[in-house]
C-alpha positions as CSV (number, residue, x, y, z in Angstrom):
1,X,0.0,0.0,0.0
2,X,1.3,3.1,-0.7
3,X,2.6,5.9,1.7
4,X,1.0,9.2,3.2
5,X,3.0,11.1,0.5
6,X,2.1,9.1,-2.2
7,X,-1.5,9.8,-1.2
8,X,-0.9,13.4,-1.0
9,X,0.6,13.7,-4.2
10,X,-2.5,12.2,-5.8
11,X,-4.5,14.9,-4.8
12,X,-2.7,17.1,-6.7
13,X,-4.3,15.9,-10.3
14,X,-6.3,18.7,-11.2
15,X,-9.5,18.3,-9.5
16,X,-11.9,21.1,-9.4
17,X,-12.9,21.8,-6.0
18,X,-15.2,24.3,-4.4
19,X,-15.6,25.0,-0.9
20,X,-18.9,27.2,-0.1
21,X,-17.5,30.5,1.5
22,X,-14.0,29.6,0.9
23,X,-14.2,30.0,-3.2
24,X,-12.0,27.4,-5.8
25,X,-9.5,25.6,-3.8
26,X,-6.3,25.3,-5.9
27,X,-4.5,23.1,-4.1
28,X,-6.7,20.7,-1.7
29,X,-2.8,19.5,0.3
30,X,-2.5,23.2,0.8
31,X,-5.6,25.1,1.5
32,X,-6.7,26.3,5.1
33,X,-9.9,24.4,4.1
34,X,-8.4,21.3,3.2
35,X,-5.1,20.8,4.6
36,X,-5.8,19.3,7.9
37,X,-8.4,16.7,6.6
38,X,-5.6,16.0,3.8
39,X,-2.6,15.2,6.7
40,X,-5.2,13.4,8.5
41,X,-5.5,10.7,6.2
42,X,-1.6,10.8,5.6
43,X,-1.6,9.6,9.0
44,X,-4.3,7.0,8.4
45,X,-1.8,5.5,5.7
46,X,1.3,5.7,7.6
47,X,-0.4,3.8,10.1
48,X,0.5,1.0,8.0
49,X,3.7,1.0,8.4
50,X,4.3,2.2,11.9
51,X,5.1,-1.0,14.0
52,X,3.1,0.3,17.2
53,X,0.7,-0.2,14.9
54,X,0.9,-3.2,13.1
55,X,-1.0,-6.1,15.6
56,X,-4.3,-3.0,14.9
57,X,-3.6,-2.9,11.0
58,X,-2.2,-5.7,9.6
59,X,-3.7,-9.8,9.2
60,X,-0.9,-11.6,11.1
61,X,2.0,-13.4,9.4
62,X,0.9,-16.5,7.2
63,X,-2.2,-15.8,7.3
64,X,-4.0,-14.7,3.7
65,X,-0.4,-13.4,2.8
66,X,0.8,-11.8,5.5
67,X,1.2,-8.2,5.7
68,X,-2.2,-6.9,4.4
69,X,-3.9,-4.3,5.7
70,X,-7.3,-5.6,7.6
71,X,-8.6,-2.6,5.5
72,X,-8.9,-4.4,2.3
73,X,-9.9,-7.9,3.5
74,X,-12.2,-9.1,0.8
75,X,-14.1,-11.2,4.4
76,X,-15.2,-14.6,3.9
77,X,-15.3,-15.9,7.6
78,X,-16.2,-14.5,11.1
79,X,-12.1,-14.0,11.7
80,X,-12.1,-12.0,9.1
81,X,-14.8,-9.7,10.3
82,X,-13.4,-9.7,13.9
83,X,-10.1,-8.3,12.4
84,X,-11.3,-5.4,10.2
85,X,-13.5,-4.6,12.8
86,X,-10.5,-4.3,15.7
87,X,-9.0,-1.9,13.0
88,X,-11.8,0.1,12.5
89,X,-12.8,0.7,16.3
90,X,-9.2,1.6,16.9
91,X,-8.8,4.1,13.7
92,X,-11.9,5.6,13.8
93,X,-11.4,6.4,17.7
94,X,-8.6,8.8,16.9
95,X,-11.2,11.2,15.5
96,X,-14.0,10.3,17.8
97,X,-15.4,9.1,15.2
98,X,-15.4,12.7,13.0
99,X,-13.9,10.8,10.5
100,X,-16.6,9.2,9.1
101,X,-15.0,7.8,5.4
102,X,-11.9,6.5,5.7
103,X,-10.2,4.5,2.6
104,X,-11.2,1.2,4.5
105,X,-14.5,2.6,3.7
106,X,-13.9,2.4,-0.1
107,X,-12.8,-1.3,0.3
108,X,-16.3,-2.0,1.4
109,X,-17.9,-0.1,-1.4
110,X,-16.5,-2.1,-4.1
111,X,-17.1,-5.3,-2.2
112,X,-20.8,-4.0,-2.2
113,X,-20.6,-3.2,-5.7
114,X,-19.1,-6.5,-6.9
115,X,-22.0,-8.1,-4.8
116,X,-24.9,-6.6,-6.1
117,X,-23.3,-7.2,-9.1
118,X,-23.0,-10.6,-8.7
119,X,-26.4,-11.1,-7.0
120,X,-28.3,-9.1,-10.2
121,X,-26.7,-11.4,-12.8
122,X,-24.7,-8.6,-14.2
123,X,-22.8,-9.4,-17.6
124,X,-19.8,-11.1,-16.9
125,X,-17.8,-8.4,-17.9
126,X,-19.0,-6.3,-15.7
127,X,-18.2,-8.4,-12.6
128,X,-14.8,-9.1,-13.5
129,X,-14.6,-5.3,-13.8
130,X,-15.7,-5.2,-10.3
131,X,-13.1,-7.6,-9.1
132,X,-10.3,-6.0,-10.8
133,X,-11.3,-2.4,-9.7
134,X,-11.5,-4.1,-6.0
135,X,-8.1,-5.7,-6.5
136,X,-6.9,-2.2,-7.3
137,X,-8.5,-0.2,-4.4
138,X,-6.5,-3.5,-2.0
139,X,-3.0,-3.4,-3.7
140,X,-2.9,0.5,-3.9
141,X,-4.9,2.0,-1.2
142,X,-7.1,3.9,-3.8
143,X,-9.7,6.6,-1.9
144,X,-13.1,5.5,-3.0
145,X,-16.1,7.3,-1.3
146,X,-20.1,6.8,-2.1
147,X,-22.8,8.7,-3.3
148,X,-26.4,7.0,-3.2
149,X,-27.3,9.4,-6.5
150,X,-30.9,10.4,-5.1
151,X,-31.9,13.5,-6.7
152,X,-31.6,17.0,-4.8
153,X,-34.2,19.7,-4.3
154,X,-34.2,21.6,-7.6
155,X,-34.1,18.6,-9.6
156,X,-37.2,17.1,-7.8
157,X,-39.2,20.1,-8.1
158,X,-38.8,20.3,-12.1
159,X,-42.7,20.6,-14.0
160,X,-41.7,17.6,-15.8
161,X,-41.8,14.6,-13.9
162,X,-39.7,12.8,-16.5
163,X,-36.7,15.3,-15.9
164,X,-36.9,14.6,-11.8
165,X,-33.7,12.8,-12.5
166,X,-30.3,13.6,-10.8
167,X,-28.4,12.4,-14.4
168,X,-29.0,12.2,-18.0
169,X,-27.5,10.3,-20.5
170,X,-26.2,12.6,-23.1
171,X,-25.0,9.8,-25.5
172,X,-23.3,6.3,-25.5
173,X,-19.9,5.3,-27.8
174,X,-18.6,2.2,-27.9
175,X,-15.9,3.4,-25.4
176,X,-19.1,4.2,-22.3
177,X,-21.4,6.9,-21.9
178,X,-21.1,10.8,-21.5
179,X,-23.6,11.5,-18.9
180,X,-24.9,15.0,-17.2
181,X,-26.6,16.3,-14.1
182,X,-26.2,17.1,-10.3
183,X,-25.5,14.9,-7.1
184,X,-26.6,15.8,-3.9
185,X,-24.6,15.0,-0.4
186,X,-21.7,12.6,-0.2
187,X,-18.6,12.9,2.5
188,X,-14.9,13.8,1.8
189,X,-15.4,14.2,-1.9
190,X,-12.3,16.4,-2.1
191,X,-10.2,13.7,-0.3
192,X,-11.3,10.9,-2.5
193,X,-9.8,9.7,-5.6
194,X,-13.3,8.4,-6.7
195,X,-17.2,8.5,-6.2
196,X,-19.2,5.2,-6.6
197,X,-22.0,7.0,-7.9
198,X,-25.4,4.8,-7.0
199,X,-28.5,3.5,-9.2
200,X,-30.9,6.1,-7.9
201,X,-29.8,8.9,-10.1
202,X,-32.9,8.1,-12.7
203,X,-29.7,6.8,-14.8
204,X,-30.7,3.9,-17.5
205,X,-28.9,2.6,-20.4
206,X,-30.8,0.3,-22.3
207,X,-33.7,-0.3,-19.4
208,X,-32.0,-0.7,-16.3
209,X,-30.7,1.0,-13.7
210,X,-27.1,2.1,-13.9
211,X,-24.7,3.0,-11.1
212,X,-20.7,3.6,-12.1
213,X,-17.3,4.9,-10.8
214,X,-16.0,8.1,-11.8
215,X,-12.6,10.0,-10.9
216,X,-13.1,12.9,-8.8
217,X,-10.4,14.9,-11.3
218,X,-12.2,13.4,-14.7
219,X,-12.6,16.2,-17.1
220,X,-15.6,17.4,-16.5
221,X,-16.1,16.9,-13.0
222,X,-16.9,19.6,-10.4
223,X,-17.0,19.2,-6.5
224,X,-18.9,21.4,-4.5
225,X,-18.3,21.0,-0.5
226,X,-19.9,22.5,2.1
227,X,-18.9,25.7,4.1
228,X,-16.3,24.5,6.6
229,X,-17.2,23.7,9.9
230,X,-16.9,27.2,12.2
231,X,-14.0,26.7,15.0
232,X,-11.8,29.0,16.9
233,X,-8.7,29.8,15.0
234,X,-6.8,28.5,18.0
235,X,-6.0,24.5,18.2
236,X,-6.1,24.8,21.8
237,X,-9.8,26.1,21.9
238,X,-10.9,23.3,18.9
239,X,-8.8,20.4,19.0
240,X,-11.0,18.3,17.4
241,X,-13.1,21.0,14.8
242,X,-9.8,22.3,13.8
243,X,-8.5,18.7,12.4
244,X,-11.4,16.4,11.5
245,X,-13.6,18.3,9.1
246,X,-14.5,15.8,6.4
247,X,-16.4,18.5,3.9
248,X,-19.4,16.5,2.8
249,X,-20.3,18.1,-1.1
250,X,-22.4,17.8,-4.1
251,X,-21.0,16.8,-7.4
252,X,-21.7,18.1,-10.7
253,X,-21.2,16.2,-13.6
254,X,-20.7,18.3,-17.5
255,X,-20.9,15.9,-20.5
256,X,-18.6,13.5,-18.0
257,X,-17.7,10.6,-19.5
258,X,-17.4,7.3,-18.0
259,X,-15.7,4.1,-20.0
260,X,-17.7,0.7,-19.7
261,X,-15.9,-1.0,-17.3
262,X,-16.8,1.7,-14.6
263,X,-20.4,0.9,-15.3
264,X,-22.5,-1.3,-13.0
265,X,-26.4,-2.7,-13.7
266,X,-27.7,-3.1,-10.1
267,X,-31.2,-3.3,-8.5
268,X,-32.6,-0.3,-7.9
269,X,-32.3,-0.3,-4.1
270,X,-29.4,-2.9,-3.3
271,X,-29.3,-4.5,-0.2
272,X,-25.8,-5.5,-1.3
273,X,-24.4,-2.1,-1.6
274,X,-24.6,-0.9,1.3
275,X,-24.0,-4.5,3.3
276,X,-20.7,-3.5,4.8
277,X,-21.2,-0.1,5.0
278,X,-23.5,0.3,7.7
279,X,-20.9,-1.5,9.7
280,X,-18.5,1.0,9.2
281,X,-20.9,3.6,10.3
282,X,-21.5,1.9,13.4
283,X,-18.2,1.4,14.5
284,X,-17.8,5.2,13.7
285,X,-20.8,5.9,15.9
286,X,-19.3,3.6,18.9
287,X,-16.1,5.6,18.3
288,X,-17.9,9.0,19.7
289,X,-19.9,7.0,22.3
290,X,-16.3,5.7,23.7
291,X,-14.8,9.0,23.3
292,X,-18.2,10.3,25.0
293,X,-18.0,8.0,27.9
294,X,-13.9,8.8,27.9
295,X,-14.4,12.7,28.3
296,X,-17.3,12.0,30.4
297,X,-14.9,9.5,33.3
298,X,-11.9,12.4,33.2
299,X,-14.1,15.0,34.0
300,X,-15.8,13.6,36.5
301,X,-12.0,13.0,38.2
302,X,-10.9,16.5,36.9
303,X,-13.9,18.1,38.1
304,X,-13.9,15.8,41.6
305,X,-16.8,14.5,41.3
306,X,-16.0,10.1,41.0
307,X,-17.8,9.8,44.1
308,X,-21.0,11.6,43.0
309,X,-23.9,10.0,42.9
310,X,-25.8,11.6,40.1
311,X,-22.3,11.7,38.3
312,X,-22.1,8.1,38.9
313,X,-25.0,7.4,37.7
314,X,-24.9,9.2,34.3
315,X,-21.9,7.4,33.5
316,X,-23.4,4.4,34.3
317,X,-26.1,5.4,31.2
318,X,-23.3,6.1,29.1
319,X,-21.4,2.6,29.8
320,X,-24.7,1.0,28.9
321,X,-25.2,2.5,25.5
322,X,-21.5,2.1,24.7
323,X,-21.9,-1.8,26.1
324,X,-25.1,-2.0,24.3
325,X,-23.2,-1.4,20.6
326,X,-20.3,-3.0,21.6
327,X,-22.4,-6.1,21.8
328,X,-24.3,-5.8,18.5
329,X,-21.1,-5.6,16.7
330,X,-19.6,-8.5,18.5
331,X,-22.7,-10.6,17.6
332,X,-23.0,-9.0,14.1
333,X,-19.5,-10.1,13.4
334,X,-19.5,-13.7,15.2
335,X,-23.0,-14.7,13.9
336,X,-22.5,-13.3,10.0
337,X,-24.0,-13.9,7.2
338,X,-22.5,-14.9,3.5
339,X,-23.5,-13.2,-0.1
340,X,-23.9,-16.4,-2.5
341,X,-20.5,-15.9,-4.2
342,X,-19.1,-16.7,-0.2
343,X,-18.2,-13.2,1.1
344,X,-19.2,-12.9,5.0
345,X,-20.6,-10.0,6.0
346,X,-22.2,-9.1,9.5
347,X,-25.4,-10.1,10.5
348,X,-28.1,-6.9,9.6
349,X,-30.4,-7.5,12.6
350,X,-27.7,-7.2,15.0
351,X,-26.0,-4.5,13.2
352,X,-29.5,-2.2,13.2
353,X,-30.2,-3.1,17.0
354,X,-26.9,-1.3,17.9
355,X,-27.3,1.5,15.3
356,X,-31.0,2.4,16.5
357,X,-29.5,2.0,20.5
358,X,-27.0,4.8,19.8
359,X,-29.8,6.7,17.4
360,X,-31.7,7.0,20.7
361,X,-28.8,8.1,22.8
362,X,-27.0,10.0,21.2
363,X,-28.6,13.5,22.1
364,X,-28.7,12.1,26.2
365,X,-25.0,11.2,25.4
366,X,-24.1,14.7,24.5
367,X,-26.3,16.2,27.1
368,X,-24.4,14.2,29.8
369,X,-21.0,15.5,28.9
370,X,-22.5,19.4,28.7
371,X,-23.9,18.9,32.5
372,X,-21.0,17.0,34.1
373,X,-18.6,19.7,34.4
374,X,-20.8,22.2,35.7
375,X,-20.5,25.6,34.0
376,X,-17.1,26.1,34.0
377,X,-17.4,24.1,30.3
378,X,-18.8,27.5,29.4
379,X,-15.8,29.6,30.8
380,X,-12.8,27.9,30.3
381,X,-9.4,29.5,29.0
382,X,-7.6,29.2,26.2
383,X,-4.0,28.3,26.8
384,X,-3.5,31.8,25.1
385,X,-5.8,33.3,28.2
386,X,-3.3,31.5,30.4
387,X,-0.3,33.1,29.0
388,X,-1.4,36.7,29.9
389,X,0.5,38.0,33.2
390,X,-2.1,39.9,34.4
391,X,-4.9,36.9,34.4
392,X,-2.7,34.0,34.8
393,X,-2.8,34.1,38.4
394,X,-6.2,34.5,38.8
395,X,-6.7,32.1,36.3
396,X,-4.7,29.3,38.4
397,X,-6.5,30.2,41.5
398,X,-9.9,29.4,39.3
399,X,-8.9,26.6,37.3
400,X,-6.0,24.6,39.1
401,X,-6.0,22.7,42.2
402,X,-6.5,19.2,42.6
403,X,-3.6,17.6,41.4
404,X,-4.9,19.3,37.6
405,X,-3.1,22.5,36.5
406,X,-5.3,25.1,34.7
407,X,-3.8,24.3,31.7
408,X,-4.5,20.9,32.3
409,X,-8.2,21.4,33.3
410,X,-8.7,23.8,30.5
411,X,-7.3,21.9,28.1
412,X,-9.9,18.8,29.3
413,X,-12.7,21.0,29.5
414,X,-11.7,22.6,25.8
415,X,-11.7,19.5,24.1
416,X,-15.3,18.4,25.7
417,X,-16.7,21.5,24.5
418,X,-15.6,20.9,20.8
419,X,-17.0,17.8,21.6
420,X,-20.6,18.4,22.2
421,X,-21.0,21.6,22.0
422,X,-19.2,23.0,18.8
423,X,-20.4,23.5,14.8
424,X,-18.2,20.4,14.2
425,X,-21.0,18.6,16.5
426,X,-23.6,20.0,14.9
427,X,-22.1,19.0,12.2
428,X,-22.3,15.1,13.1
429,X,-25.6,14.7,14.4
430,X,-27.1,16.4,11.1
431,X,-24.9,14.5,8.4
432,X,-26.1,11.0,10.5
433,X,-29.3,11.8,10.4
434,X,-29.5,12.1,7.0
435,X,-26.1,9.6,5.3
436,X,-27.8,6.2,6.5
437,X,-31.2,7.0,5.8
438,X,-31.8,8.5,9.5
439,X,-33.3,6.4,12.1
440,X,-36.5,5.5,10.0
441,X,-34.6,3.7,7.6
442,X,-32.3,1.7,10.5
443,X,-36.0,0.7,12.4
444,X,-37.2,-0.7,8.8
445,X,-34.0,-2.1,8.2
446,X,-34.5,-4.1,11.3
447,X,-38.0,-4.7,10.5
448,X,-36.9,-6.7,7.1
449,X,-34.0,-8.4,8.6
450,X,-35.6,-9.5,11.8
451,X,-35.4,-13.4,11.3
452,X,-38.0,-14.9,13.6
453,X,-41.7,-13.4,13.0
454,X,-42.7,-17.1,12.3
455,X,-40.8,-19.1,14.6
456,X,-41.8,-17.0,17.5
457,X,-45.8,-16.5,16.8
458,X,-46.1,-20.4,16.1
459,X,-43.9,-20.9,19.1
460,X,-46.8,-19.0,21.1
């Protein structure tokens, strides 16, 4: 797998990116916008090769090879599962779980392409495509991110109902198809080499539904991202808004064109697609409730408050949740299920129990961690506040004591805030209510994956 720098350098390739407030972003390595998301997943690639590192990261010696990152494990057993999913938890944690799309991720959007594929009876052309464009994303660590393709407002509110269509085919050549339109929200577009773009974009060639790869620097291409995330200008005052702001976008697509093999004839809505992916987002979501309940147990010893009882008990609540996902993941891995070509992938029912348990939370989660240190979350210093003579002693006398420093303290009470309390939060809750379908979609999820309706009411 390639290095941090290698990644880097590939952003540089001529990509068009926007970012709302910000204007065209020349240089995505190099922006103010950009930069920190860009190092961010240098890190996440030099992972790899750090040996402090490597039991997290990489399938143990002899086994499948040796060597390979547990990132693009094409899984075919419950081991395998159990081993991406000690990578993700541990990744994903980093970030408290701001980073959302990693290129693990990818890894799991081609394996969902190549099994809907598969499962639809797709030409056999086209699957091998899938397999060698999965092979390529495992030997070179290729950034692949997803877009469902659903359409946005505008294009949903057109007179004709025949033009409420995200894409349009503009014309086909024996090479593919140039295609136009608009695509509504999909995360770290700017980071990403490519967008698997999905089969509700109103796109069919020839009949059927069509969903297909395409380069985030194809001629043609345009990414639109989001304004960025608003955060103090001081690392000290947003150490977590300042580093881990993924820039969701919209992509717009002129005349695009997109060769054959990037093409894909799925069902309209795959259950295959997004198989592995709502994994991923659930490890992601344990990531902030761990961070949550992490925040949540130093306060309460920063703050001197282990031995209070309504203290106690809230962090009681928050061990439950975090216990209650933990435990859907472990069963979702060790109880899996297989796609009929034999890739294991974890069980959906116990998968959507933990997603809806930390849907449920996740507002009492945050309120916990705004309550526990009383108000001084509100009023805490900046290390730069600290560093004035004429408040530093006053500052000491208000902050320190306790075996804690005010530095300390403030720096603790800082990184809650940015936590729970920041535009990088709001951020979170309102791209997860809306990326997974929200938690209507998990409950119906459940509702068709939910094995024993039968067995139980004849048991009765």
């Amino acid at each position: 797998m390639r290095t941090g720098a290698e990644y880097r350098e590939t952003l540089r390739d001529g990509r068009r990116v926007w970012v709302m407030g910000e204007g065209l972003v020349a240089d995505v390595t190099t922006h103010p916008a950009t930069r920190a998301m860009v190092e961010e997943y240098v890190l996440w690639y030099d992972r790899h090769r750090d040996p402090a590192w490597r039991d997290w990261l990489l399938v143990p010696p002899g086994a499948k090879g040796g060597a390979l990152p547990w990132a693009y494990v094409a899984p075919k057993s419950a081991e395998d599962l159990v081993g991406m999913g000690r990578s993700f938890a541990k990744t994903l944690f980093l970030s408290a779980g701001n980073i959302t799309h990693t290129p693990a991720y990818g890894n799991l959007i081609a394996l969902g392409v190549l099994t809907a594929a598969q499962s639809h009876g797709a030409p056999l052309p086209q699957i091998a495509a899938a397999i060698a464009y999965r092979d390529r994303i495992a030997t070179s660590g290729r950034f692949l991110t997803f877009c469902g393709g659903a359409p946005i407002i505008g294009q949903r509110l057109r007179p004709d109902p025949r033009e409420r269509v995200a894409l349009t085919l503009v014309r086909e050549t024996d090479a593919g198809i140039v295609i136009r339109g608009r695509l509504g929200m999909h995360t770290s577009p700017a980071y990403a080499e490519d967008v698997y773009v999905g089969a509700l974009t109103g796109l069919q060639i020839g009949g059927q539904p069509a969903s297909f790869i395409v380069p985030v620097a194809a001629p043609g291409v345009t990414t639109l991202c989001r304004k960025i995330a608003a955060r103090e200008g001081n690392a000290f005052a947003a150490p977590l808004s300042s580093r881990y702001d993924e820039l969701d976008g919209q992509m717009w697509l002129d005349d695009v064109f997109v060769p054959w093999e990037s093409v894909f004839f799925v069902d309209l809505l795959p259950e295959a697609i997004p198989r592995w992916l709502r994994w991923h987002h659930l490890y992601g979501w344990l990531a902030r409730a761990e961070f949550t309940l992490g925040l949540a147990l130093a306060i309460a010893d920063a703050m001197g408050l282990k031995e209070h009882d309504a203290t106690v008990e809230s962090v009681v609540d928050l061990i439950v949740t975090v216990q209650t996902v933990r435990s859907s993941l472990i069963a979702a891995e060790r109880d899996p299920d297989f796609t009929p070509s034999g890739y294991c992938f974890p069980r959906h029912a116990h998968l959507a129990a933990g997603g809806i348990a930390l849907f449920q939370a996740r507002q009492r989660m945050a309120e916990i961690l705004r309550i526990l240190p009383g108000s001084s979350l509100v009023v805490a210093p900046t290390d730069r506040d600290l560093a004035i003579p004429e408040l530093a002693p006053g500052l000491e006398d208000s902050f320190g004591g306790g075996g804690y420093s005010a530095m300390q303290r403030a720096a603790l009470l800082q990184l809650a805030w940015d936590h729970v309390s920041s535009a990088l939060d709001a951020r979170e809750a309102v791209f997860e209510a809306h990326a997974s379908g929200g938690l209507g979609n998990w409950r119906a999820w459940l509702r068709r994956s939910f094995p024993s309706y039968n067995e139980l009411a004849n048991a009765v």
